[in-house]
C-alpha positions as CSV (number, residue, x, y, z in Angstrom):
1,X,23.1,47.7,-73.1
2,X,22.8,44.1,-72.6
3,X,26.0,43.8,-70.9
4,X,25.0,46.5,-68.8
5,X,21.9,44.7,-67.5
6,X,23.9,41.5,-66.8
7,X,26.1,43.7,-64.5
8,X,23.4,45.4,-62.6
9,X,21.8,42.0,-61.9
10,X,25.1,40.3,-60.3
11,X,25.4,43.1,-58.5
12,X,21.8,43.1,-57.0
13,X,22.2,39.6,-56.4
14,X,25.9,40.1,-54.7
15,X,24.1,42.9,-52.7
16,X,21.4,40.2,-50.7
17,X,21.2,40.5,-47.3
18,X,22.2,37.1,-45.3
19,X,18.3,37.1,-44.4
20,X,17.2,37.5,-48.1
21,X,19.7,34.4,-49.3
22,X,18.6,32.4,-46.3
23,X,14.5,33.2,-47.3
24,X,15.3,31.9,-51.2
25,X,17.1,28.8,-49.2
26,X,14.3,28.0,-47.2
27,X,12.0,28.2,-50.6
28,X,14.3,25.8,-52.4
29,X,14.3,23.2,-49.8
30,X,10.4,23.7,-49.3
31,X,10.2,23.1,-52.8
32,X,12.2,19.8,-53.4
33,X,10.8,16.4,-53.2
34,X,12.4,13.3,-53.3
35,X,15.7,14.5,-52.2
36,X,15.7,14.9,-48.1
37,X,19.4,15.1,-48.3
38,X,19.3,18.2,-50.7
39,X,16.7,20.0,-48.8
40,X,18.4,19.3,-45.3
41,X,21.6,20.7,-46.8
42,X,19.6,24.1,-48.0
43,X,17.7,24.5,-44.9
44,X,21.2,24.4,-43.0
45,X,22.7,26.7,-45.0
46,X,19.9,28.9,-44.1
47,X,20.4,28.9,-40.8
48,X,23.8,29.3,-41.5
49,X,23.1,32.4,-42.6
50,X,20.5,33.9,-40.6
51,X,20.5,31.8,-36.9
52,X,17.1,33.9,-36.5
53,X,15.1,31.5,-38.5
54,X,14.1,29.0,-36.4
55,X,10.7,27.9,-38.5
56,X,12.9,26.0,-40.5
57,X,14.0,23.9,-37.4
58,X,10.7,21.9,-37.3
59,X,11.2,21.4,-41.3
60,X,14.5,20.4,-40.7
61,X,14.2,18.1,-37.2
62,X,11.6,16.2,-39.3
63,X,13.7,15.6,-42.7
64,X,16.7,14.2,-40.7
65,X,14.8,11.8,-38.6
66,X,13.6,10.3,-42.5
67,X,17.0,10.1,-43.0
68,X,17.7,8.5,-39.9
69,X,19.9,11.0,-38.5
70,X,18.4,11.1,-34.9
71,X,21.0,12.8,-32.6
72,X,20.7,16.0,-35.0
73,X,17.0,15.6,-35.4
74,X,15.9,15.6,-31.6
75,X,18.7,18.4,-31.3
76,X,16.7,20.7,-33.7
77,X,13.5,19.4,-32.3
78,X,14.8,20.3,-29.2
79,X,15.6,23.9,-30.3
80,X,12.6,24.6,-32.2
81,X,10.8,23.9,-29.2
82,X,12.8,26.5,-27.0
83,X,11.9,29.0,-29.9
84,X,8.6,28.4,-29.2
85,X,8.0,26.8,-32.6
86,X,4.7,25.1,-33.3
87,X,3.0,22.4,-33.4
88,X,4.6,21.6,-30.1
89,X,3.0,18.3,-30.1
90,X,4.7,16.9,-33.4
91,X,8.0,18.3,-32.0
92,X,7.6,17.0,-28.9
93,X,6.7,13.2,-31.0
94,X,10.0,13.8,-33.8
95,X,12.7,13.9,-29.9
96,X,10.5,11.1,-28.3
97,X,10.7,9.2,-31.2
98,X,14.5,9.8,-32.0
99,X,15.6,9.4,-28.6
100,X,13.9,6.1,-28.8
101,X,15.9,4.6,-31.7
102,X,19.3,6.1,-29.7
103,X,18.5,3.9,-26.9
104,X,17.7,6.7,-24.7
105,X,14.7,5.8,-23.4
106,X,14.4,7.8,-20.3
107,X,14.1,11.0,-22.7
108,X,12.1,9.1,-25.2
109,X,9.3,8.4,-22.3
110,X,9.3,11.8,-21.2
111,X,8.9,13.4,-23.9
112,X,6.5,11.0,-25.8
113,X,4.7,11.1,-22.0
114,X,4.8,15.2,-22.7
115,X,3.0,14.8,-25.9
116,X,0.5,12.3,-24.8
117,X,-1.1,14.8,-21.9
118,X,-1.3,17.6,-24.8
119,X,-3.5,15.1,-26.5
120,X,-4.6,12.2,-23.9
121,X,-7.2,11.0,-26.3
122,X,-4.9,9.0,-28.5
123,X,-4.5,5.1,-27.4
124,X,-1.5,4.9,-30.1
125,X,0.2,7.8,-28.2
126,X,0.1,6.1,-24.8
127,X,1.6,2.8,-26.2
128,X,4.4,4.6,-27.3
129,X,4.6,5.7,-24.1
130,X,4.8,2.4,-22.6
131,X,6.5,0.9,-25.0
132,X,9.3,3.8,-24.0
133,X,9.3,3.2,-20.0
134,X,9.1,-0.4,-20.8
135,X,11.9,-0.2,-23.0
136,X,13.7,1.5,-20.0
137,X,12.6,-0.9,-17.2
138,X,10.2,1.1,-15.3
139,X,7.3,-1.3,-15.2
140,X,5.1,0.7,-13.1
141,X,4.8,4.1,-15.4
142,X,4.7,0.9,-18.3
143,X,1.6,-0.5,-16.9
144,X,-0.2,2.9,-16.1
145,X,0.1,4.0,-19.5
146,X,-0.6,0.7,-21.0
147,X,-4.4,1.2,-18.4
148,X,-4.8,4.6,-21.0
149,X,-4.6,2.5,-24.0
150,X,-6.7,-0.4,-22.1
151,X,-9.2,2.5,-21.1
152,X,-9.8,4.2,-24.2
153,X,-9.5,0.9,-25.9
154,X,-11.2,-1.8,-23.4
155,X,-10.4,-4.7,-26.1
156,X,-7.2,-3.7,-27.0
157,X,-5.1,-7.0,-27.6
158,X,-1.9,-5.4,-27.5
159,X,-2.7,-3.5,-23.9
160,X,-3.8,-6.1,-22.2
161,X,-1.0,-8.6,-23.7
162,X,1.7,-6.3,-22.1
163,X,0.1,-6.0,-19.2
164,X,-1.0,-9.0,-18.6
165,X,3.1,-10.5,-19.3
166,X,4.1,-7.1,-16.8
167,X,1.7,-7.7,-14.1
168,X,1.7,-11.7,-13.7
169,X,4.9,-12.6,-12.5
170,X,4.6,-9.5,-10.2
171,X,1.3,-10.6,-8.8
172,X,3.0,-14.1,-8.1
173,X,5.9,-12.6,-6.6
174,X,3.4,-10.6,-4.1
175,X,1.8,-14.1,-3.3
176,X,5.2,-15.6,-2.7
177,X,6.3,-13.0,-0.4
178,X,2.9,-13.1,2.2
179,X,3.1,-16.7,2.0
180,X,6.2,-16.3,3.7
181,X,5.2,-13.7,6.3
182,X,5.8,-15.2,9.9
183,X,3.0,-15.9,12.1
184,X,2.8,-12.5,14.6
185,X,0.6,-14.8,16.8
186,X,3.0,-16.9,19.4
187,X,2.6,-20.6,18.7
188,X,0.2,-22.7,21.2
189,X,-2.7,-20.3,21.2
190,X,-5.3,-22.1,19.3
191,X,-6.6,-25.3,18.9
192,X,-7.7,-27.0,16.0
193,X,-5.7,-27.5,12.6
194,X,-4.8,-24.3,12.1
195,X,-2.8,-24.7,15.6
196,X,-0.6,-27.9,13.9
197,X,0.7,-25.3,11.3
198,X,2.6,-22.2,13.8
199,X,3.7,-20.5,10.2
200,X,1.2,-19.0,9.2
201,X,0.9,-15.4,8.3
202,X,-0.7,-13.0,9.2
203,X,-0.8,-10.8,5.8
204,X,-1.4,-7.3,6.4
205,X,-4.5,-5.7,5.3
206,X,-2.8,-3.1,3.1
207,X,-1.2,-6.5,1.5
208,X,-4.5,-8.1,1.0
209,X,-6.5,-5.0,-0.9
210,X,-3.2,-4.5,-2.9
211,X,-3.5,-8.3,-3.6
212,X,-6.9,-8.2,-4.5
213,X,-6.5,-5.0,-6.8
214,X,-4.0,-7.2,-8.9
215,X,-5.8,-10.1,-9.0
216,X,-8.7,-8.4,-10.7
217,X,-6.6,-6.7,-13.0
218,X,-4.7,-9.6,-13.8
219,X,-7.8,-11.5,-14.5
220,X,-9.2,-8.8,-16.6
221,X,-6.4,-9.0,-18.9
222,X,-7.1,-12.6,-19.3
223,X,-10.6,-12.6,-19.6
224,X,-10.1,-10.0,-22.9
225,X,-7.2,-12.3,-24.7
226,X,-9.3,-15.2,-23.9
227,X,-12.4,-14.0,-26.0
228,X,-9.7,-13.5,-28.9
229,X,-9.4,-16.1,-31.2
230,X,-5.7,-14.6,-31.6
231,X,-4.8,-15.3,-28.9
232,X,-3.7,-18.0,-26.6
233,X,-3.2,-17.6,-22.5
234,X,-3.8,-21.0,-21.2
235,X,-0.4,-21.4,-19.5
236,X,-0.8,-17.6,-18.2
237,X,-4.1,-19.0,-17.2
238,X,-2.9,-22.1,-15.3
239,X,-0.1,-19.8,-13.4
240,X,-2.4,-17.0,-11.9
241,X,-5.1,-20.1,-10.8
242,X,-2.0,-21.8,-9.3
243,X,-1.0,-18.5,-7.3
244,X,-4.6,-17.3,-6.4
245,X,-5.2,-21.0,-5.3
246,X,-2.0,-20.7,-2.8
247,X,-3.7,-17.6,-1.5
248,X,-7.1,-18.7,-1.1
249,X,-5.9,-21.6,1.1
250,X,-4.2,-19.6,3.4
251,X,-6.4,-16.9,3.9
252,X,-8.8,-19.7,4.6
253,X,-6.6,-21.4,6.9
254,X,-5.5,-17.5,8.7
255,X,-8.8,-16.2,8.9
256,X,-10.0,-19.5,11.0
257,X,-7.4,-19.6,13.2
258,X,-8.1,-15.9,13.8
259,X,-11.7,-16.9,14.5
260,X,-10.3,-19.3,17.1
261,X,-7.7,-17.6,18.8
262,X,-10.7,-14.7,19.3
263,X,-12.2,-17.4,21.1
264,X,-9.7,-18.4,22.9
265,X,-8.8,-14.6,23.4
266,X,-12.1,-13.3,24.6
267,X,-12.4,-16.3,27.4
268,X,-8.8,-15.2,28.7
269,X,-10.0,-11.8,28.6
270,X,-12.9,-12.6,30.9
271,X,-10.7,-14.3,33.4
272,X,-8.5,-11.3,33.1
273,X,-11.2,-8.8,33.9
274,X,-12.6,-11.1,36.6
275,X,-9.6,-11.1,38.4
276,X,-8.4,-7.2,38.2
277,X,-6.5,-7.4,34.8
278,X,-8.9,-4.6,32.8
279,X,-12.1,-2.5,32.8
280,X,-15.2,-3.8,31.2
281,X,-14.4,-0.9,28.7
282,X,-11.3,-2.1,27.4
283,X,-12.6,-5.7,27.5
284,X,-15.5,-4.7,25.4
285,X,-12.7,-2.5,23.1
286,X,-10.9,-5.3,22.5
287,X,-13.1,-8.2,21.7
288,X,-14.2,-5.8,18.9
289,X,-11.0,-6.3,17.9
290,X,-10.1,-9.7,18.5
291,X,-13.6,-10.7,16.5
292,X,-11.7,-8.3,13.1
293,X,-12.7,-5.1,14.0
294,X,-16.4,-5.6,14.8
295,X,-17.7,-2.5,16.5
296,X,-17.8,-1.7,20.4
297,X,-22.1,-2.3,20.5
298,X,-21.3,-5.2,18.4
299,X,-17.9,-7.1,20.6
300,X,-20.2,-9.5,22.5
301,X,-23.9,-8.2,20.8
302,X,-26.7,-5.5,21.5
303,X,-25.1,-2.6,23.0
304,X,-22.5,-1.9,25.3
305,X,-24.6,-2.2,28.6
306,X,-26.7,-5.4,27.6
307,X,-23.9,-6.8,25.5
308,X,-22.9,-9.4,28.4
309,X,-26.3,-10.7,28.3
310,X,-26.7,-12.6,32.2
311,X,-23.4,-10.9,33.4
312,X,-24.9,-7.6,35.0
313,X,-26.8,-8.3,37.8
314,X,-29.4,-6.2,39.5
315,X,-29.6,-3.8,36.9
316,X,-25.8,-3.1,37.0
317,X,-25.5,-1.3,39.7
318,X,-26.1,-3.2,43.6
319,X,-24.6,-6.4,42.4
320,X,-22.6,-4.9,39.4
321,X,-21.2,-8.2,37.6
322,X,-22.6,-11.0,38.6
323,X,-20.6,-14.5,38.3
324,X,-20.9,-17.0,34.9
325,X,-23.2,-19.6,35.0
326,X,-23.8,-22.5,33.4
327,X,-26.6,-24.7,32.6
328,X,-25.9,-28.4,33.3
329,X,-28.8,-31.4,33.6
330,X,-31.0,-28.7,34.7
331,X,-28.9,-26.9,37.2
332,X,-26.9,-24.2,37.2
333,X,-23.4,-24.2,38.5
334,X,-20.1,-21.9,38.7
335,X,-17.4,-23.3,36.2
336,X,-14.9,-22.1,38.9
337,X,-15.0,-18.6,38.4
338,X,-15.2,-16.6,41.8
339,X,-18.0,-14.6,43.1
340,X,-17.5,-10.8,42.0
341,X,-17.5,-8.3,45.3
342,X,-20.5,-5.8,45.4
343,X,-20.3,-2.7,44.1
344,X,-22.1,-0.1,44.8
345,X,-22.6,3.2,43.6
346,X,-19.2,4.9,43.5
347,X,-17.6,1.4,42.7
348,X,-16.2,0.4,46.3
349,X,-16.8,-3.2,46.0
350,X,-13.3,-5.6,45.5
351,X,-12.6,-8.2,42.1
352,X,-13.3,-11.1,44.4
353,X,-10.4,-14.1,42.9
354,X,-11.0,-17.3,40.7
355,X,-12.2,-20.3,42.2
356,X,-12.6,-24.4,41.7
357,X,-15.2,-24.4,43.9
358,X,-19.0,-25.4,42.3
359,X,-20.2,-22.7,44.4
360,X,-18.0,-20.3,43.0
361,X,-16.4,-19.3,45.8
362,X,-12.9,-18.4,45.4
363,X,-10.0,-17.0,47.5
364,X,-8.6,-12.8,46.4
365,X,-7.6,-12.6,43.2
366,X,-4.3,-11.2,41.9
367,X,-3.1,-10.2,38.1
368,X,0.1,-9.5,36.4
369,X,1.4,-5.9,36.4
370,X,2.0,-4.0,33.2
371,X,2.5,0.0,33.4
372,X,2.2,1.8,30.2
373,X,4.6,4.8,30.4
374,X,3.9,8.1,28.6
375,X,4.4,7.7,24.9
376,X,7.2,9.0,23.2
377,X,5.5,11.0,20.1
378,X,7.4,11.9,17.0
379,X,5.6,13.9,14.9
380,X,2.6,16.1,14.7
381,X,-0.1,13.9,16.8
382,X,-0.9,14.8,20.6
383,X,0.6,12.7,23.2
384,X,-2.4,12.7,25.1
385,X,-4.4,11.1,21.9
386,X,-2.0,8.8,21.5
387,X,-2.5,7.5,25.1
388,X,-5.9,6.8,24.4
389,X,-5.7,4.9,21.5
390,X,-3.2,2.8,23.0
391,X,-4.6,1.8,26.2
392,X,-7.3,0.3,24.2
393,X,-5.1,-2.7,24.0
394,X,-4.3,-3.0,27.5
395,X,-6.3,-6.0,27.7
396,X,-4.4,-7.7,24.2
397,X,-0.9,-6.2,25.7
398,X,-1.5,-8.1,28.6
399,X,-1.7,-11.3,27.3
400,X,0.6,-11.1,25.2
401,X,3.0,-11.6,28.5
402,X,0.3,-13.4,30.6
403,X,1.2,-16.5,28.2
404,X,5.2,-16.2,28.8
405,X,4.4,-15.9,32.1
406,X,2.6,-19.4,32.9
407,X,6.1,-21.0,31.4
408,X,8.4,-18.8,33.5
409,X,6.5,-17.3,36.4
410,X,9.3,-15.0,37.7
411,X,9.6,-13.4,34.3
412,X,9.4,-9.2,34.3
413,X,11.2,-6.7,32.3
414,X,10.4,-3.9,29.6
415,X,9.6,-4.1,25.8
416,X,9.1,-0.9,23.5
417,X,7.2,-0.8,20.5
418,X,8.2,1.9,17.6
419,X,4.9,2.3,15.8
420,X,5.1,4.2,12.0
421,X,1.9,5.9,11.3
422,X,1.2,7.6,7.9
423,X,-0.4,11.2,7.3
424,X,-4.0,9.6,7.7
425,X,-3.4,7.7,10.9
426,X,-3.3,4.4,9.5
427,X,-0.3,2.6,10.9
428,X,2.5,0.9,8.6
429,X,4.4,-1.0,10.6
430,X,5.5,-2.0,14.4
431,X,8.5,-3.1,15.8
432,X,9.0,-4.6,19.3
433,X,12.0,-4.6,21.4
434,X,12.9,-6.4,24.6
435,X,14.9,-5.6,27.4
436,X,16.2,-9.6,27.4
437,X,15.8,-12.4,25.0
438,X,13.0,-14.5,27.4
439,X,10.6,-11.7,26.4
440,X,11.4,-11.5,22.7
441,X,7.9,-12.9,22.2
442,X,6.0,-10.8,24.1
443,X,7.5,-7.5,21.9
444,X,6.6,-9.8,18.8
445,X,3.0,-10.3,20.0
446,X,2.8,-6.3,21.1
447,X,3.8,-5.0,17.8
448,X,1.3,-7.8,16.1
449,X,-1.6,-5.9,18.7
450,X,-0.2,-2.0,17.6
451,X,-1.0,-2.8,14.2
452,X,-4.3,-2.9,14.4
453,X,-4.6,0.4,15.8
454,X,-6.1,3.5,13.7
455,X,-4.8,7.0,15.2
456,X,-6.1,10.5,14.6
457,X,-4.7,11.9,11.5
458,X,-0.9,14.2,12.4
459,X,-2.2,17.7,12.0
460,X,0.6,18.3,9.5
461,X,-0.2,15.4,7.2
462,X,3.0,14.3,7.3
463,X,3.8,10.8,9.0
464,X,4.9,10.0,13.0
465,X,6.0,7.6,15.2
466,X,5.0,6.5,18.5
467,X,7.5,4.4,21.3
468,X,5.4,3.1,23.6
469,X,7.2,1.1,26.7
470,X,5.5,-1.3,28.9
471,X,7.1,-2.9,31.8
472,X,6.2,-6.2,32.9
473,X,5.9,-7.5,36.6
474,X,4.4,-10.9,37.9
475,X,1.8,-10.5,40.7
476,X,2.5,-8.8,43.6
477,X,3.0,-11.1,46.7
């Protein structure tokens, strides 16, 4: 009887489905402690038998990382997460993790960068993270997640150390590079020190807030490892004050030879307009401009009609502009600027011309031509906006060959300007092209002008591009 029993047993236990074996597997390895090695080896020969079983993937992913067998554990982790095993978020931790100590660190960031967004409320999550794109040599997606951990944790030693050793020597590099942005202005146009020194630049605005933006951060960083007793960022300290100190002294130096080629371009533009070269419209436009964007009511104060304080005469209209005066030991004199022609109504009276006489009286008056031909417009902005926009440098366009044209009084010929404009209007760059060497500098100085235009937004969002040609031509007769 007892033999009989023993047979009946092996054969119930020879007769277990592949699914049943692979179950009592599973509850072996689930069951061992101490011995990772054991239990992987059960929980593959589980799968071994029934490849359905993929909850013992997660179990198994996690037992050969221990072990330090990474390539096999991100490859179950892998698979348990196409089975659509739970918790994704461990799973998602066990590949990041492995792929890390492979050296893949590309996969490691993604995935650890996966898991971090299914729980963004974890600062130790996000410095994995950067410790992965780090690790791979993406410093931007480093520093962003290194601002989580700095976020969540606002004294976090360890965040703001990595940043601050990330973000220093690219804020010095930044500085390097507009220090070493040419001069768009055309030497000899100011006076003053900032004349003696023709290099320097001009750093775009876009530059400037992106410089400023690092700065603070920068600082930040500093400010937190400072109040730690752990830790020590005096030479750190001593290389941002050295670079923000370069920058300082150059805005400084930039921003006040600005100020004085304003003056020196609003006093050309008044000859200019007194003598035919531009409408008191585009004058006004553009001393807004050349005074750093100050408004249209604001270019030479009050509003636009009383603006030129003592330059409209008789109300504006029978006189229209009357000449510039000057007070001098109690009389008033012309400082040889011709008396304008009347004007009436409908705007028949003549420019009169410029004149040394005290009396202001002056011979006619003639300007340099410039023609702006119709924009070529690439892009989703209308050519007849563009126009506009741009003729509100005629008066800046101008000069820019008026002062070639005092060393070389024949001079004439064409530059274009290829304007890039982003999907808000704002434009990102100008270049300027001459049709011969001699007026190289007057496509430099136009490009320098384009910049500082702001164009309607292209309809499509997208960016454009505007050529704009100008031809030059000295005075007729």
């Amino acid at each position: 009887m007892r033999t009989a029993s023993l047979v009946l047993l092996l054969s119930l236990v020879a007769c277990a489905t592949p699914q049943e074996k692979a179950q009592e597997r599973i509850d072996q390895a689930l069951a061992i402690e101490g011995a990772p090695s054991e239990a992987i080896a059960l929980l593959n020969e589980a799968l071994a038998l029934d490849p359905t079983r993929t909850d013992a993937l997660p179990k198994l992913a996690a037992l050969q990382f221990d072990v330090g067998a990474y390539e096999a554990a991100r490859t179950h982790a892998q698979a348990a997460l196409e089975a659509g095993e739970a918790p994704a978020l461990d799973l998602m931790l066990l590949d990041g993790r492995a792929s890390a100590a492979l050296g893949d660190h590309t996969r490691a960031a993604a995935q650890l960068q996966a898991a971090a967004t299914l729980d963004p409320d974890q600062p130790e999550l996000w410095l994995e993270v950067a410790a992965a794109h780090e690790a791979g040599g993406d410093t931007d997606d480093a520093i962003e997640a290194y601002e989580q951990v700095s976020t969540q944790d606002t004294t976090s030693e360890r965040a703001h150390r990595a940043l601050l050793t990330l973000r220093l020597p690219v804020f010095e590099a930044k500085v390097a590079a507009a220090l070493e942005i040419p001069e768009a202005v055309p030497e000899g146009d100011a006076t003053g020190d900032a004349a003696d020194d023709p290099e320097l630049p001009e750093v775009p605005a876009d530059l400037l807030l992106e410089l400023a933006r690092d700065r603070g951060a920068v600082n930040l960083s500093l400010v937190v490892l400072e109040a730690s007793e752990a830790s020590s960022v005096a030479a750190e300290r001593e290389r941002f004050d050295a670079a923000t100190t370069r920058l300082d002294e150059r805005v400084r130096l930039v921003m006040r030879r600005r100020m004085e080629l304003a003056g020196v371009e609003r006093n050309s533009l008044m000859m200019q307009m007194l003598v035919g070269g531009g409408s008191l419209q585009d004058l006004l436009g553009d001393l807004g401009s050349a005074a750093s964007d100050v408004e249209l009511s604001q270019a030479l104060g009050g509003n636009a009609l009383n603006a030129p304080s003592g330059l409209l005469g008789g109300g504006g209209t029978a006189d229209g502009l009357g000449g510039l005066v000057a007070a001098r030991g109690g009389s008033i004199r012309t400082p040889g600027v011709g008396a304008l022609g009347v004007r009436e109504a409908l705007g028949n009276g003549g420019y009169g011309g410029m004149g040394l006489d005290p009396m202001g009286r002056g011979g006619p008056g003639s300007a340099p031509r410039m023609r702006l031909s119709p924009p070529v417009v690439t892009g989703a902005l209308v050519e007849a906006a563009v126009r506009r926009v741009v003729r509100r440098l005629s008066p800046r366009l101008r000069l820019c060959y008026e002062r070639l044209l005092n060393r070389d009084p024949s001079l004439e010929g064409d530059v274009s300007v290829v304007i890039r404009i982003d999907g808000t209007g704002h434009v990102t760059g100008a270049t300027g092209r001459a049709s011969a060497s001699s007026l190289s500098e007057a496509a430099t100085c136009a490009a320098a002008a384009t910049r500082t235009l702001r164009f309607p937004a292209p309809s499509d969002g997208a960016s454009a591009t505007v050529i704009q040609s100008i031809a030059y031509a000295p005075p007729a007769g």
